[in-house]
C-alpha positions in Angstrom: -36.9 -46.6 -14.8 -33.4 -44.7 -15.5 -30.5 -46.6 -14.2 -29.0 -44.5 -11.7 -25.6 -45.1 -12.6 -25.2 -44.9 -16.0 -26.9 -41.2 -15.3 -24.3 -40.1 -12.9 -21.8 -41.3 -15.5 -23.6 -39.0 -18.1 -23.8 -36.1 -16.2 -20.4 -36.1 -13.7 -18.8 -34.5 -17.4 -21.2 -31.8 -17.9 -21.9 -30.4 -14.5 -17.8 -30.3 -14.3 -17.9 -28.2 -17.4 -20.7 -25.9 -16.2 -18.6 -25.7 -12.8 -15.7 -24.2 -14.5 -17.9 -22.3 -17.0 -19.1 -20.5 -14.1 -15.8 -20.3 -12.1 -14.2 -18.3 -15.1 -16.6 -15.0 -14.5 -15.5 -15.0 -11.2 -12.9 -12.4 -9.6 -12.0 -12.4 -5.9 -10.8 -9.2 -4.8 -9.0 -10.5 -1.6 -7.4 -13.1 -3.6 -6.4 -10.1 -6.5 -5.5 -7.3 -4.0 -4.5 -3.9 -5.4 -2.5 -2.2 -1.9 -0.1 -3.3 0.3 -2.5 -3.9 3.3 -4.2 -6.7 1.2 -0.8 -8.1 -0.5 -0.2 -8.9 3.4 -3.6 -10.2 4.3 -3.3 -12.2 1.0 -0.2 -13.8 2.2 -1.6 -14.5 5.4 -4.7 -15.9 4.6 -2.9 -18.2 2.2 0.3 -19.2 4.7 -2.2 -20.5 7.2 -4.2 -22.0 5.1 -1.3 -24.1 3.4 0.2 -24.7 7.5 -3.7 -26.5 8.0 -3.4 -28.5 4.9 -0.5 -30.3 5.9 -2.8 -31.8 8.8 -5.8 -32.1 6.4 -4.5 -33.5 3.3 -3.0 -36.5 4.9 -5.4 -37.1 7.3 -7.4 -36.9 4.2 -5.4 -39.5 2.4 -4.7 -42.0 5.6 -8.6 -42.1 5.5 -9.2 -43.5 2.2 -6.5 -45.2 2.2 -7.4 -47.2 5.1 -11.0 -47.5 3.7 -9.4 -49.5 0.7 -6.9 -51.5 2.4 -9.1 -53.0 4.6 -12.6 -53.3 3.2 -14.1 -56.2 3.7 -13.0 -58.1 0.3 -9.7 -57.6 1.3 -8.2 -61.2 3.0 -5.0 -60.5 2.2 -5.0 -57.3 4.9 -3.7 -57.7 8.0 -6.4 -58.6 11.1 -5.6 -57.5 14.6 -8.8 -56.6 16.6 -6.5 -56.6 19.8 -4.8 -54.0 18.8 -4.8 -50.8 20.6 -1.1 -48.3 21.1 1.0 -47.3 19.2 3.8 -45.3 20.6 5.2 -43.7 17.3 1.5 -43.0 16.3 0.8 -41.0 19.0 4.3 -39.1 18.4 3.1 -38.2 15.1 -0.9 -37.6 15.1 0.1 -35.0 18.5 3.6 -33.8 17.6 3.0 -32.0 14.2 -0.3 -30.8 14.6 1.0 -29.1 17.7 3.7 -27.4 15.9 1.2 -26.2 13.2 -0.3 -24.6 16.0 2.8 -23.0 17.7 3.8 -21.5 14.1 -0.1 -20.3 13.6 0.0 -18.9 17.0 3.2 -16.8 16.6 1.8 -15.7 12.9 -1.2 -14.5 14.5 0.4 -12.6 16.8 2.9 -10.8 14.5 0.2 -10.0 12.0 -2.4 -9.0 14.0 -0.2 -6.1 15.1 1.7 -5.5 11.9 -2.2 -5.7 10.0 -4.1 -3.5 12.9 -6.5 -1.0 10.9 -5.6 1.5 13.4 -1.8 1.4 13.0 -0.9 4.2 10.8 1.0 3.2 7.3 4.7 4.3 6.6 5.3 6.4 3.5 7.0 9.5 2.6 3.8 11.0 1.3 1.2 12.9 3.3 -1.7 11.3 3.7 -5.4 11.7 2.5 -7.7 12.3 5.5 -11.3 10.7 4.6 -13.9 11.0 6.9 -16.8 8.4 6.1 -20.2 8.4 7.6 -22.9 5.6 6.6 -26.4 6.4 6.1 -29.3 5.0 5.0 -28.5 3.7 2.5 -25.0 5.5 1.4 -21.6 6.6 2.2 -21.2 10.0 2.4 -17.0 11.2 2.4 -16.0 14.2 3.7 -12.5 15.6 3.0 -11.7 17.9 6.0 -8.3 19.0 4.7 -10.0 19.9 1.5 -13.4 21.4 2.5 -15.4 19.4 0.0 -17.7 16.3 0.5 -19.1 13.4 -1.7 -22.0 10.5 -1.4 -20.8 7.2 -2.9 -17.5 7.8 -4.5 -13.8 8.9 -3.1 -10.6 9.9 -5.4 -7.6 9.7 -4.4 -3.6 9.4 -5.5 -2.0 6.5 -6.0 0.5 4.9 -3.4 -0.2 8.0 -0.5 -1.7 6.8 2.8 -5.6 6.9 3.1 -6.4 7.6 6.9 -10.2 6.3 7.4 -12.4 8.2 10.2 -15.0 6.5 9.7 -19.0 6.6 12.1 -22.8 6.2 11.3 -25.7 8.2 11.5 -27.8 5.1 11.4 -27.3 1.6 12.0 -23.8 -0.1 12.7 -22.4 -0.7 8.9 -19.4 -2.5 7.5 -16.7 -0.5 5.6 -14.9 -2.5 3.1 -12.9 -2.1 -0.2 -11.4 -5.5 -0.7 -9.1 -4.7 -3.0 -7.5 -2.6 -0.9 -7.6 -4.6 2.4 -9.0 -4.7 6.0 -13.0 -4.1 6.6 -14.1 -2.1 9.9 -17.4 -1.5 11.2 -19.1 2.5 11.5 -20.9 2.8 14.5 -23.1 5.8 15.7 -21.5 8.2 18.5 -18.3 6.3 17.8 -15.2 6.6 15.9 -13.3 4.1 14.2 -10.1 4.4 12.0 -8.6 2.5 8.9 -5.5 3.1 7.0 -5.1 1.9 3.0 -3.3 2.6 0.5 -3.1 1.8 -3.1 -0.7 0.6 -4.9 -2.1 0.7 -8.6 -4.4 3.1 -10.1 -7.7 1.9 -11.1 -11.3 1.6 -9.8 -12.6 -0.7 -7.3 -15.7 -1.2 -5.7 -16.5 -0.8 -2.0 -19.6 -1.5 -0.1 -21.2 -2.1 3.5 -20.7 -5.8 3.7 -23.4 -6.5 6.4 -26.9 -6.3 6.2 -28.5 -3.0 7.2 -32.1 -2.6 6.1 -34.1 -2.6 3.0 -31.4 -0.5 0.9 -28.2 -2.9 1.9 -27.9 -4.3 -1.6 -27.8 -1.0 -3.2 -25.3 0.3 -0.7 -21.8 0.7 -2.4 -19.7 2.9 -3.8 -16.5 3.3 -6.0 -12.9 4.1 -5.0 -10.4 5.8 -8.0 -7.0 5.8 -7.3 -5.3 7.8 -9.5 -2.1 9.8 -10.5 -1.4 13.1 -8.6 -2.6 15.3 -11.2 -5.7 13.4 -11.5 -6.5 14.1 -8.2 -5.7 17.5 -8.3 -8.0 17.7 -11.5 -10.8 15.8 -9.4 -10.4 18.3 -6.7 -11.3 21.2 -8.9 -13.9 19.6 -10.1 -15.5 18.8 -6.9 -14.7 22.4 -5.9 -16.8 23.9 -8.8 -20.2 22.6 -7.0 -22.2 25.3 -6.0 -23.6 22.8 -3.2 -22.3 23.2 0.1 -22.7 20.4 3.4 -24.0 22.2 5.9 -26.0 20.7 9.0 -29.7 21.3 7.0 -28.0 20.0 3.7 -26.6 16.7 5.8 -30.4 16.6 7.3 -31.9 16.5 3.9 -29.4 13.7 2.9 -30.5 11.4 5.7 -34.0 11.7 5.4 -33.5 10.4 1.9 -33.6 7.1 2.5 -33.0 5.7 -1.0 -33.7 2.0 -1.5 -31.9 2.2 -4.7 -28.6 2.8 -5.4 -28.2 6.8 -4.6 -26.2 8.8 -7.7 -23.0 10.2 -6.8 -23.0 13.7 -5.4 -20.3 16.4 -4.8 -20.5 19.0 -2.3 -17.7 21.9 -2.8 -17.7 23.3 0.2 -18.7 21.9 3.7 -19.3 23.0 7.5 -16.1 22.2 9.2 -16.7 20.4 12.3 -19.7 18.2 10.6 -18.1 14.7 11.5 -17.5 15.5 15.2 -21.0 16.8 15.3 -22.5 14.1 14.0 -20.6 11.6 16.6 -22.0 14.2 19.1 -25.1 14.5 18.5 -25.7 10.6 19.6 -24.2 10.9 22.5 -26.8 12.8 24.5 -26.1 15.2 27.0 -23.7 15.5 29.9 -21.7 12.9 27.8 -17.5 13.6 27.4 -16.3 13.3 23.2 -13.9 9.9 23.6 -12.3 9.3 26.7 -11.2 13.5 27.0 -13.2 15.4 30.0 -14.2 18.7 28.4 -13.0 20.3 31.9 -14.3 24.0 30.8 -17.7 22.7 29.8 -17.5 20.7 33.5 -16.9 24.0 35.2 -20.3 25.6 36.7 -20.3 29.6 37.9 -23.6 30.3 38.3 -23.5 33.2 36.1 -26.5 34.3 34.3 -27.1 32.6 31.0 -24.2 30.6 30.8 -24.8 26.8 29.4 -23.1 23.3 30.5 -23.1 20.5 27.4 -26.6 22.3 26.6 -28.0 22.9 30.1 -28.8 26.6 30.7 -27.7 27.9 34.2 -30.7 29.7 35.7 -30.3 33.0 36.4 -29.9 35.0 39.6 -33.3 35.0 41.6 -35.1 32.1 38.9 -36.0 29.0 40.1 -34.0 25.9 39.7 -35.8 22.4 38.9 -39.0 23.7 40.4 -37.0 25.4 43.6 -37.0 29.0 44.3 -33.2 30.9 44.8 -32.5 33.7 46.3 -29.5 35.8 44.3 -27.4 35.4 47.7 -27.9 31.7 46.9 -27.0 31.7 43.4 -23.1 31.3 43.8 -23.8 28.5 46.8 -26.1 26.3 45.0 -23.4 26.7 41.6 -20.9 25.4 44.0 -22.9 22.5 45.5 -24.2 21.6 41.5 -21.0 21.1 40.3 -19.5 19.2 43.3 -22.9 16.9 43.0 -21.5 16.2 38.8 -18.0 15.7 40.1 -19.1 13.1 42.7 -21.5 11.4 40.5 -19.3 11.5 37.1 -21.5 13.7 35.0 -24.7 11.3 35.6 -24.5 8.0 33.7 -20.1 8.4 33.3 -17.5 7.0 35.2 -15.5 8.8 37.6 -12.0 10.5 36.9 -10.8 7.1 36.6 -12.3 6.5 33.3 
């Protein structure tokens, strides 16, 4: 039979070596941020965790401290099995963890505001407009201001705003680059923002960081920030694609549902409108975009052909869910329809208060 401790001293030396062995191939992007939005998230994470330490590390200490001091062998400790209160104990164990709490609290508060991913960046540069939908199992980017579109990669400049609209066509995803900062989640027949920027050029990866099917693993993507005239040479590049993102090309893209890692794509030209659509078209009918009542679409004449949010009118003299009209009660039965929407808040919505 081994002796147990003599192995422990054997192998304490070598798994300490294979520990840091292993710890030198590793590179944490949060801790090694490449934008402003992560320097500050950097600093955060590392302020509070340094204002927690000064509770843990003592307390820490105290304990095996205490565990020496008065272990059994010890006679020479002090023995006082009455003992019970301390006043200046109690002053210290509650006073200083409570002012590690105050400062936390105030941190919080400031950063959470100062760090929102809504909360447009400050910069005398215009910014990039991305718009970032989340398939299965991809990103596909869509650059409205440039009328082009790409699946798994996104250029821009170095140290100009990047203003994130960013939904899914499929399952809620997580948008990350952490290098670059905060992570948000996509979410179909929603919209959620994100504002980055980058402070160095470079490449750095980006991914959905929670699980989404059976293509998760293989669903990330790169992000190349790069000088002005890069970016301009990137865009004519994307530009020369024949391709163009139409609603059939963006339907052929989502029934691909690629359990490996899907190549990078460029599309140079693209419908306009494709992002709102695709929020749209998960949102059923008789439902408002956002919180804005479409008040035209809400309007109901009567007239012959016209539509609301995809319902045809009938015509004057055509039956109406299984009902018979006269034309003299076209215009009467328009006004009582639309009165019945208005009451009810377009079936399923809430009222003008909303």
């Amino acid at each position: 039979m081994i002796p147990l401790k003599p192995l422990g001293r054997f192998l304490r030396p070598g798994l300490l070596f294979a520990l840091s062995v292993f710890l030198t191939g590793c590179n944490s992007a949060i801790l090694n941020p490449k934008g402003q939005i992560g320097h500050d998230e950097k600093t955060l994470l590392i302020t509070a965790t340094v204002l927690m330490l000064l509770v843990v590390v003592p307390v820490i200490i105290m304990t095996l401290t205490f565990a020496w001091k008065y272990r059994a062998t010890n006679t020479k400790a002090r023995y006082e099995p009455k003992w019970s209160h301390s006043t200046a104990i109690e002053v210290v164990v509650w006073s200083i963890p409570c002012m590690i709490v105050l400062v936390l609290a105030v941190l919080t508060w400031r950063s959470s505001h100062a760090l929102d991913p809504y909360r447009p960046l400050d910069s005398d540069k215009k910014p990039v407009v991305i718009e970032a939908i989340s398939l299965d199992w991809k990103w596909l980017f869509i650059y409205p201001e440039e009328n082009i579109a790409t699946v798994n990669e996104i250029t821009f400049p170095v140290d100009t705003p990047l203003n994130f609209k960013i939904t899914s066509d499929t399952v809620m995803n997580a948008f990350f680059i952490p290098h670059l900062g905060s992570m948000i989640y996509s979410m179909t027949a929603m919209e959620t923002k994100l504002h980055l920027i980058a402070n160095e050029t470079g490449e750095f990866p980006g991914m959905s960081s929670h699980y989404s099917g059976a293509g998760f693993s293989k669903m990330h993507f790169s992000a190349h920030s790069v000088t002005e005239a890069e970016y301009q040479q990137w865009l004519t590049k994307v530009r020369a694609e024949s391709a163009t993102l139409d609603k059939t090309a963006f339907a052929a893209l989502t029934a691909e549902k690629n359990h490996d890692w899907h190549p990078v794509t460029y599309f140079g030209t693209t419908e306009a409108g494709l992002f709102d659509w695709v929020i749209a078209k998960h949102m059923g009918d008789n439902q408002h975009y956002g919180m804005k009542h479409d008040h035209k679409a809400m309007k109901h004449d009567g007239a012959e052909g016209e539509s609301h949010e995809g319902h045809t009118m009938p015509a004057a003299g055509e039956s109406h869910d299984g009902h018979a009209m006269a034309e003299g009660d076209a215009a009467a039965h328009a006004e009582h329809t639309a009165d019945e929407h208005a009451a009810a808040g377009h079936t399923g919505h809430g009222g003008s208060g909303e």
